[in-house]
N, C-alpha and C positions, 0 to 999 in steps of 0.2 A: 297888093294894096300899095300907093304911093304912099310916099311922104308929102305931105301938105304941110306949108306954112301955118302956125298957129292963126293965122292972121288970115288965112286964106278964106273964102270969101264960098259959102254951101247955098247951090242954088236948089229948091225944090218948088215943086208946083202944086202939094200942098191937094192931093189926092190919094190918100188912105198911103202916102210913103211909106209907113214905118211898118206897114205888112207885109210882112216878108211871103206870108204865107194864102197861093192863091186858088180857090178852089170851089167850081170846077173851074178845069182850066183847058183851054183847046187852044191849035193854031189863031184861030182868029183875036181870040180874048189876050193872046199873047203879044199876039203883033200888035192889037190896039194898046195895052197896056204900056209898049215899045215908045208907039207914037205918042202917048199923053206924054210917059216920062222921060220923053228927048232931053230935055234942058236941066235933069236932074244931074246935077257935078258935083261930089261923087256920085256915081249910081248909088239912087237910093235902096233897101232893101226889096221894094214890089219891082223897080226897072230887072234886078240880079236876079230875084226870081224869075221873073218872066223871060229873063236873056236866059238863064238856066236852063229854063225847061224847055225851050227851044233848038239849044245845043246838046242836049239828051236827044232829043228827037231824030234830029240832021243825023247819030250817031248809028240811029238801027235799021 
């Protein structure tokens, strides 16, 4: 986690963000999930999941 200035400036695009939790969840659902929340700084909690469960995957 960075440090961010109090002041700093949270972009989200305001698509179910605060879900962290996605399911079902496949390749595809992941990478579109990737592509909506490109512009989300910090990664919102559904971008970390989806980057998540991705990086689980690439591991097996």
């Amino acid at each position: 986690m960075t440090n961010r200035p109090a002041t700093a400036k949270v972009v989200r695009v305001n698509d179910n963000c605060g879900l962290g939790k996605i399911n079902p969840i496949d390749h595809e659902r992941a990478t579109g999930i990737l592509a909506i929340h490109r512009s989300c700084d910090p990664p919102c909690p559904r971008k970390a999941a989806a980057q998540a469960w991705l990086d689980k995957q690439e591991k097996r």
